[in-house]
N, C-alpha and C positions, 0 to 999 in steps of 0.2 A: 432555745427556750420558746414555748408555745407562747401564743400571741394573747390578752386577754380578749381583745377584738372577735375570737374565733367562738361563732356562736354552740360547736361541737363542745368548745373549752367550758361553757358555763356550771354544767353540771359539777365538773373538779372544782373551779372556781367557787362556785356557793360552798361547797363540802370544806374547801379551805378557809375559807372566810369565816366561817361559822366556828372553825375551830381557833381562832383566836381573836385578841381584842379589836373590833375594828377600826379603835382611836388611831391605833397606831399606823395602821393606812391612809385615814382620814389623814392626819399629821402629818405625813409626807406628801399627798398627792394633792390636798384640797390645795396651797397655795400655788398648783402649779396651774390653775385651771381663772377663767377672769371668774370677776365680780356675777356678773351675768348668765356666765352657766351656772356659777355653784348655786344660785337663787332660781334658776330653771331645775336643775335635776332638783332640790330640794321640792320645792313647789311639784313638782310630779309623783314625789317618793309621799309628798304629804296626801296625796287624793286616791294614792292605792287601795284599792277594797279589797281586806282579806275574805269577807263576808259573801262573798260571788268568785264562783271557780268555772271552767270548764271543763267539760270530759269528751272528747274524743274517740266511739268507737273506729276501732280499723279504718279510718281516711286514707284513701289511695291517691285523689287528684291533689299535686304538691299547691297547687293552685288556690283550691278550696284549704288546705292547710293553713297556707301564708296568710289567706284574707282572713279565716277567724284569728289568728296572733294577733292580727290588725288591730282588730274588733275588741280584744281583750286590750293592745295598749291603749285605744283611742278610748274604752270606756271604765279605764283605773283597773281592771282586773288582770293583775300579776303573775298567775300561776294558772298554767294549761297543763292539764292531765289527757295523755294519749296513751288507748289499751290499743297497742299493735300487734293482735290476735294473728295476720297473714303477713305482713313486711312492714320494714321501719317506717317510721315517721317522715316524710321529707317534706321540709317546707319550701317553698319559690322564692327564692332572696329576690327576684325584682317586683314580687307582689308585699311579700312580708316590707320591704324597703326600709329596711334598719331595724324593724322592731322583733326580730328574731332576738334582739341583742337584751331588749328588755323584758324579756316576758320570761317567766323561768317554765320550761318544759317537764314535767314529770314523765316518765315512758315507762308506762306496765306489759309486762309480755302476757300478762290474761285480765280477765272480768277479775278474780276474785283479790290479786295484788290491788288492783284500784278500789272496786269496792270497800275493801279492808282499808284501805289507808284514808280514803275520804270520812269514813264512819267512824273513825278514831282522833278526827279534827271535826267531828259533831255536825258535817254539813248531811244536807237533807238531795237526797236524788232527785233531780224530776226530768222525764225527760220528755224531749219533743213528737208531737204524736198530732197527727189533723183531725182525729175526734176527742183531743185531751180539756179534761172538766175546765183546766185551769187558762185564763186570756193573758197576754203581756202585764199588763197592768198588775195581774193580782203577785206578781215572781216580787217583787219588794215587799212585800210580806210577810218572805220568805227567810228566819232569821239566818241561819246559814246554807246558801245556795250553789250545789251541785250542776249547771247545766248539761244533760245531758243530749250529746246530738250524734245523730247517727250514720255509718257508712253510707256513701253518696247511692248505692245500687241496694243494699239488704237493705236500712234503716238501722235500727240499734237491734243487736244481736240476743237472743230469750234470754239469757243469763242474765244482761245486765239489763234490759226492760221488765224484770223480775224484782232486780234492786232497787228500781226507781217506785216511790213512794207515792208520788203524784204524775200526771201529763200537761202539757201544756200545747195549748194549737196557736197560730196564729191566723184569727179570722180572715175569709177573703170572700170578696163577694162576686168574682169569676172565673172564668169556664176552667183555669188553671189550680189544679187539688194540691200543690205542693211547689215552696221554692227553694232554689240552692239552698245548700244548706250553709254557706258562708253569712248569705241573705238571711237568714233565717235567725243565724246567729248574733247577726246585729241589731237586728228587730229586738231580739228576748235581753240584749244585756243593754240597752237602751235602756228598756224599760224598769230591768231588775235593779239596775242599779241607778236611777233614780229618787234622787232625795237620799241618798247613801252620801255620808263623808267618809272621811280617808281613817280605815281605821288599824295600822298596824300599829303592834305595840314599838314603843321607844329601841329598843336591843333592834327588831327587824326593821326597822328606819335608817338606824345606826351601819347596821351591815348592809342594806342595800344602798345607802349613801357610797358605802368603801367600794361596794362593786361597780357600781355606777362611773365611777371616779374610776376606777383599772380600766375601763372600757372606755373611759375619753382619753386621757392620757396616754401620745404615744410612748409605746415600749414601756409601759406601765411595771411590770414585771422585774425588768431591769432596773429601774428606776429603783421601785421595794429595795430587791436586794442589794445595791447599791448603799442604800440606806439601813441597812441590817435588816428589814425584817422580811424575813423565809414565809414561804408559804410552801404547808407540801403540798403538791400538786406530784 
């Protein structure tokens, strides 16, 4: 039996979750955890911003990968979109440092799977650009935000700097035109998500609670079916 631990497992993981009630996970797993995590992962689940996403053109260095995961757990934002246009996605588990485990990864094999699926959850493109109209500050403004960042050697690829609706630069005032884009990344969700509360609905609180809970709980899995309740995976 796969681990829920295993941050490859998440994607089955969510797809199973979703398909069934997640009281019933809650119900076996929450009493197995103290007082003090179940009010930590709650307290985390409550600051998630669905409202602020990432997008990921083709990232190569697994480096720069792991550090914007970081970026996304450190500033409430839950769901990282990666178009792997030339090779997979790999993130660095000793930079990502657990929070591969919290972030939920989406992975498109083109521009137009991502494109299409962001535009159908009503967020707005913008992507990063060092003559773009838009400064850190004004991305909170933004009612649902796409950020867009680009391959460490291209930038963002014409397809999908075609989709992006706005740009945004982050000012600098030396002799250096451009920084990592890991760096870059944490600049913009700093700012974008600022003065943002935690806005998922009740059901995705609910199920990211259950998951949350598989992922501390050793042998979580076992544990479930022990308990009757199956997940297909």
């Amino acid at each position: 039996m796969m681990s829920a631990r295993n941050p490859r497992a998440q994607p089955r993981l969510r797809a199973a979750v979703e398909a069934i009630d997640p009281e019933a996970i809650v119900a076996v797993l929450s009493p197995l955890v103290t007082d003090a995590r179940r009010a930590r992962l709650e307290e985390v689940i409550a600051g998630r911003v669905d409202a602020v996403t990432v997008v990921m053109d083709a990232p190569h260095d697994p480096h720069n990968g792991a550090a914007v995961m970081r970026s996304c757990d450190a500033f409430g934002v839950h769901q990282l979109h990666v178009v792997e246009r030339t090779e997979p996605f790999i993130a660095s588990g000793a930079v990502a440092k657990g929070t591969e485990r919290w972030v939920d990864v989406f992975h498109h094999a083109d521009v137009s799977s991502a494109v299409g699926t962001l535009a159908t959850q009503g967020y707005t493109l913008v992507g990063t650009h060092p003559e773009g109209r838009l400064t850190p500050g004004e991305l909170a403004d933004v009612p649902r935000l796409a950020l867009v960042m680009g391959n460490e050697h291209d930038g963002i690829c014409e397809a999908l700097a075609a989709a992006c609706t706005e740009q945004v630069r982050v000012p600098m005032r030396g002799f250096v035109e451009s920084l990592n884009v890991s760096v870059t990344a944490a600049i913009l969700l700093s700012r974008a998500t600022e003065g943002r509360e935690g806005d998922l609905e009740e059901l995705a609180k609910r199920r990211l609670f259950a998951r949350y809970l598989m992922m501390t709980v050793p042998r979580a899995l076992e544990v479930l079916d022990a308990a009757g309740v199956s997940l297909a995976l």
